[in-house]
C-alpha positions in Angstrom: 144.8 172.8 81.7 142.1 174.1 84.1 142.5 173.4 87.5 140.4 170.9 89.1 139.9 170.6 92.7 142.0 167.9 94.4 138.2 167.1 96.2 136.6 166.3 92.8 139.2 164.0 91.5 139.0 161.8 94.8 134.9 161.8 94.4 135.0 160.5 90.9 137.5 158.1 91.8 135.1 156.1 94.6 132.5 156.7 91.8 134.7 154.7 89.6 135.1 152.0 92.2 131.8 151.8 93.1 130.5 151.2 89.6 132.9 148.6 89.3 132.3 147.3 92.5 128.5 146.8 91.2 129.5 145.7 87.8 131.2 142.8 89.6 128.0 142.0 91.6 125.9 141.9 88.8 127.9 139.0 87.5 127.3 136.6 90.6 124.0 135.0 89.9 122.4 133.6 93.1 122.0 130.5 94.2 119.1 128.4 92.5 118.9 125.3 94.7 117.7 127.1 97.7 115.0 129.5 98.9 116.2 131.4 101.8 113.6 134.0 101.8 110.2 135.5 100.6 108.1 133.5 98.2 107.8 131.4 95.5 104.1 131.8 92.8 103.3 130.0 90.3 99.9 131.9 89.0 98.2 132.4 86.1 97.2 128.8 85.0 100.8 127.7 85.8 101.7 124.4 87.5 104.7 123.5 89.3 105.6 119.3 88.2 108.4 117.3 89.9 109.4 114.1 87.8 111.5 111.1 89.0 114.8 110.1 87.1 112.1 108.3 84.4 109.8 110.9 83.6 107.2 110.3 85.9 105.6 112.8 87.5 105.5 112.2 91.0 103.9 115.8 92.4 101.7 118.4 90.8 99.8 121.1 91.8 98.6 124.4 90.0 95.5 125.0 87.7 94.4 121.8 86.0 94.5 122.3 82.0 91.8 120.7 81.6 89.0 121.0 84.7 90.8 124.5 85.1 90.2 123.6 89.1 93.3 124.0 91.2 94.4 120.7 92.1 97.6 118.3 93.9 98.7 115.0 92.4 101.2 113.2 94.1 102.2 109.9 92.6 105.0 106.9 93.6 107.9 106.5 91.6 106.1 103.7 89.5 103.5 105.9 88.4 99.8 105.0 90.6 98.4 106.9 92.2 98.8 107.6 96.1 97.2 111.5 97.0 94.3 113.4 94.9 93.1 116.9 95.9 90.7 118.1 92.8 87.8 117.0 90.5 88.4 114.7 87.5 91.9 113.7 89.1 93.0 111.3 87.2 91.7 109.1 83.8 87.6 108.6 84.0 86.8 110.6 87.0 84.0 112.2 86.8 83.8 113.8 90.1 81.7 116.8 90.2 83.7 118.9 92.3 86.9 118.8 94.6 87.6 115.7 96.6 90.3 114.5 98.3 91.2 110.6 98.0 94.1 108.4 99.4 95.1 105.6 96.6 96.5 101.9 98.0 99.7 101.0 96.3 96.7 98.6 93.9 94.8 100.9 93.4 91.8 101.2 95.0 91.0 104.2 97.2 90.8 103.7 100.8 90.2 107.8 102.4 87.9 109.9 100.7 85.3 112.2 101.8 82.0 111.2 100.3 81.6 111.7 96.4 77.6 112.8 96.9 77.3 114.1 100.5 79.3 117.5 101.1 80.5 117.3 105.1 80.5 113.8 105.2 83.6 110.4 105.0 83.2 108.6 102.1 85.9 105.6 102.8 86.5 104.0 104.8 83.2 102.3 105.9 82.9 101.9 109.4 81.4 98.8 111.5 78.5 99.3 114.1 79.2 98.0 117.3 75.4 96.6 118.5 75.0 94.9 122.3 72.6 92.6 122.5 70.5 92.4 125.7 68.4 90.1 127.7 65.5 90.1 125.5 67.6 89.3 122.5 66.9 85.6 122.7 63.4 83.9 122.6 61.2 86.9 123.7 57.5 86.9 124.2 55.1 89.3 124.3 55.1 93.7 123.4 57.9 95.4 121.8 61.3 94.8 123.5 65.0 96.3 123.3 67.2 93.5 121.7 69.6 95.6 120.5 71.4 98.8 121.1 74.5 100.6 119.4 76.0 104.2 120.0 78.0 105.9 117.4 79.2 109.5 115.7 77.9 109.4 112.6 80.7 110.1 109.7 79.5 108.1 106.8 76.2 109.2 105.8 74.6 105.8 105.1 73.5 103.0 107.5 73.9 99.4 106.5 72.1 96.9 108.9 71.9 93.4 107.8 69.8 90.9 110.5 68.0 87.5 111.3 64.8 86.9 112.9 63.4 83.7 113.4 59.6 83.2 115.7 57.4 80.4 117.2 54.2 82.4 117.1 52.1 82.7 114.6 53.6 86.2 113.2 56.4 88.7 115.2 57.4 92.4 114.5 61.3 94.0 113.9 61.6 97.4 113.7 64.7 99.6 113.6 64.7 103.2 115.9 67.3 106.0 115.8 67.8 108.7 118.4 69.9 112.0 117.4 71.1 112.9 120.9 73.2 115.9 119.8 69.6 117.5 118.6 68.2 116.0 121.0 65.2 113.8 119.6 63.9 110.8 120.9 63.3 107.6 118.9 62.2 107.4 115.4 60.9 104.5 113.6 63.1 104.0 110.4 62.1 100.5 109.3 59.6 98.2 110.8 58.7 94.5 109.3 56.9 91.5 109.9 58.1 87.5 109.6 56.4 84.2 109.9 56.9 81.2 112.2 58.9 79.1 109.9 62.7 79.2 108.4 65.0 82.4 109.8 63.7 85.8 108.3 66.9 88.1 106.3 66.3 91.4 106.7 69.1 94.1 104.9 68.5 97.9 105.5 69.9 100.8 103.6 69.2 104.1 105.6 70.4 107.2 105.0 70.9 109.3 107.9 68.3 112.0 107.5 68.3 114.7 109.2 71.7 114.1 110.9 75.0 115.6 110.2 78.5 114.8 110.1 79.6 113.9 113.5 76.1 113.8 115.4 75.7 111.4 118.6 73.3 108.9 117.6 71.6 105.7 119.6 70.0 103.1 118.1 68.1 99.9 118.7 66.2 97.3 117.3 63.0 96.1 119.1 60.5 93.0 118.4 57.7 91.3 119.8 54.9 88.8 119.1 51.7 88.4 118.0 50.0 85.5 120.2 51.9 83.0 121.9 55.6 81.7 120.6 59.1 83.3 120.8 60.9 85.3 118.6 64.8 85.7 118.4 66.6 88.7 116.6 70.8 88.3 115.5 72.5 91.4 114.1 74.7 89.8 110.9 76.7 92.6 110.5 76.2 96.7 110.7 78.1 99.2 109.1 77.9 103.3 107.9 79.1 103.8 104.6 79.4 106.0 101.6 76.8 107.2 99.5 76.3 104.8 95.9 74.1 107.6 94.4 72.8 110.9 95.0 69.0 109.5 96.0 71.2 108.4 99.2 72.2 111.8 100.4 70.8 112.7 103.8 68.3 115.1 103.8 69.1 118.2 105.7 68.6 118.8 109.4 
């Protein structure tokens, strides 16, 4: 038998360990209930989907297989709906592009940025606040303030619903909007005309041209008479809401 050195024997020995020593590790699978470090991805069209103890799916998020849009669902455990991020979301929605939406547990949706307007809040609809002031009630005579409100505009659509009610023979509403944060003055948005007689209803719709999400705006309604008589001007209700169509987004700045 040759002779081998007593050096070599003892090498290939911790060889021997070692490979069993990694034979061993290869057996012990990590754990799969916990991420301790690095990353998970999910690419390619994948989409991760958590489901409750009935088979609801109550989160997903990946590439839609149908918009091909990356999107978020999250659901409650009966099923409705209570977080979109994406287009065409859920059943019927024809959404042109990505929008995020907050369901109520009956469905109806109560955040969303606006479906027409890019930049702007869709839901909720927010109330003016108008003052009135001392020539709100029985005024005479040239144009006067009756009615001021300050807000930031979000919703990109003024709704302004009022009552105006005169003595003289005819009297004159108009509605005026001031972008401070560009600094304009006032421009005439709406102007009318009413009768002596019954109370005049007056309902404006008045998208915020020229404005953008967030501006300073002031605004006020003025009136006056034509001859002798009074005139008195009530704001019914005010509010800023979401576009209906796409006629009613603002136009640019």
């Amino acid at each position: 038998m040759p002779h081998v050195p007593q050096d070599i024997l003892d090498r290939l020995a911790a060889l021997e360990r070692e490979v069993r020593q990694l034979r061993g590790r290869a057996q012990i699978r990590p754990a799969l209930t916990e991420i301790l470090n690095g990353n998970v991805v999910i690419g390619e069209g994948g989409r991760l989907i958590v489901r409750d103890p009935d088979g609801t799916a109550v989160l997903e998020t990946g590439q839609s297989p149908t918009v091909g849009d990356y999107f978020t669902t999250l659901r409650r455990d009966d099923g409705t709906l209570a977080l979109t991020i994406g287009a065409n979301s859920y059943p019927d929605d024809d959404a042109p592009s990505q929008m995020v939406r907050m369901w109520s547990r009956g469905g109806n949706i109560i955040v969303m940025d606006d479906y027409y307007a890019d930049g702007w809040l869709g839901r909720p609809a927010l109330p003016v606040p108008w003052q009135s002031t001392g020539s709100t009630v029985d005024h005479s005579g040239a144009l006067a303030t009756a009615w001021l409100a300050y807000i930031r505009a979000q919703n990109p659509v003024l709704y302004l619903r009022t009552q105006s009610a005169t003595t003289a023979s005819s009297a004159t509403v108009e509605l005026q909007i001031s972008n401070l944060t560009k600094g304009g003055g006032y421009q005439t948005v709406d102007s009318w005309s009413i009768s002596a007689g019954p109370a005049s209803l007056r309902s404006i719709t008045h998208p915020l041209d020229g404005c953008e999400h967030w501006d300073e705006l002031q605004m006020r309604i003025r009136h006056s008479t034509s001859g002798s008589g009074l005139v008195t001007t009530d704001v019914l209700g005010s509010i800023t809401r979401n576009t209906f169509n796409a006629n009613e987004v603002p136009t640019a700045p």
